[in-house]
C-alpha atoms as one frame of an Amber mdcrd trajectory, in Angstrom:
protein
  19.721  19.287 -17.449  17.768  22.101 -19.537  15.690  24.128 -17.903  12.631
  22.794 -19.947  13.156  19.762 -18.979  10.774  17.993 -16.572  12.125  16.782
 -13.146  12.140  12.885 -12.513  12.084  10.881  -9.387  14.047   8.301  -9.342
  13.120   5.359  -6.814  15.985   3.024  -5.723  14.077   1.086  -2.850  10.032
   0.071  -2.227   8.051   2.550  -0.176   4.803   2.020   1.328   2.900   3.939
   3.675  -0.247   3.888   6.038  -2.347   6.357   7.680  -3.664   7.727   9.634
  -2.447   4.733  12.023  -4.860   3.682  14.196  -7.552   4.467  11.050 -10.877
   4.898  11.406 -13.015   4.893   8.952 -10.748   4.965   6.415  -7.061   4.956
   6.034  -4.503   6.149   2.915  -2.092   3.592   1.425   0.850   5.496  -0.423
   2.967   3.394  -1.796   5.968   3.445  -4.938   8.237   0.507  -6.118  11.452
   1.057  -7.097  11.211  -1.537 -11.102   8.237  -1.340 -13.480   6.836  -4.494
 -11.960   3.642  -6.332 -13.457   0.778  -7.795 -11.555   1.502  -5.736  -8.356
  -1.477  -5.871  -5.694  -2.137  -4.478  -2.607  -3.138  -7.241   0.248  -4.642
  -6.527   3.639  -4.721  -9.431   6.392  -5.363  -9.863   9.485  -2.741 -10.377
  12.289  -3.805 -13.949  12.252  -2.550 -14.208   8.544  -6.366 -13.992   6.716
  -6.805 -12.053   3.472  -9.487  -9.701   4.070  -8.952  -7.536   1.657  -7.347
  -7.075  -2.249  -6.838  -5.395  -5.142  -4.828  -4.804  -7.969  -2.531  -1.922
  -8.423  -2.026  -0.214 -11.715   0.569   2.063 -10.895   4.211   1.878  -9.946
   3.670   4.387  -7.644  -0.231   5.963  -6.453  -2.032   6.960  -3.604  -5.051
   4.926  -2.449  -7.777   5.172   0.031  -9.271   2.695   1.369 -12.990   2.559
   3.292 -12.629   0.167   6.472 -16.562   0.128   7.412 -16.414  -3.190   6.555
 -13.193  -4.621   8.334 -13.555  -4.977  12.098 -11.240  -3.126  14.890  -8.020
  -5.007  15.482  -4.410  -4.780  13.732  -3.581  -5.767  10.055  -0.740  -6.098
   8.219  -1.217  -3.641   4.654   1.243  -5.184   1.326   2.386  -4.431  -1.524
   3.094  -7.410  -3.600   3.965  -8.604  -6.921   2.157 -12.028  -7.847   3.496
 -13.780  -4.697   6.489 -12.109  -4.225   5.831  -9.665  -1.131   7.812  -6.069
  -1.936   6.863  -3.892   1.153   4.819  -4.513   4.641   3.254  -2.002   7.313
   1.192  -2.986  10.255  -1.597  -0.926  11.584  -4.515  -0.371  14.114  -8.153
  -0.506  13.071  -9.947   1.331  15.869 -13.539   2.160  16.060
């Protein structure tokens, strides 16, 4: 490689991460996936399996915060999904 050259990450497996864990008011979802993948979406349910919460993802890889004020305390399970095909899960705690 050239020195001129920009650096590359390459990605061989699905990240995702959430915090601060328990959130707040808000928490950070940082996610990558390792293919160019079309209609990825990030989903938010509840621990009882209800979508509260989604939105599509234009990025193979991002940074995203997200406001809880209108979720209510308890624990959720954050996604990363592409159409219905779920890529990478993290639980986390909701406390007010």
């Amino acid at each position: 490689m050239q020195e001129d050259e920009p650096e590359t990450e390459v990605i061989n497996e699905n990240i995702l991460l959430v915090y601060p864990n328990p959130a707040r008011e808000y928490f950070t979802v940082e996610y990558a996936v390792a293919k160019d993948i079309e209609n990825l979406y990030l989903v938010l349910t509840d621990i009882r399996g209800n979508e509260v919460y989604k939105r599509p993802l234009s990025y193979v890889q991002d940074q995203i915060i997200v406001p809880a004020e209108q979720l209510p305390t308890g624990q959720y399970l954050c996604t990363v999904q592409a159409g219905d095909v779920v890529l990478k899960t993290k639980k986390f705690i909701l406390a007010k």
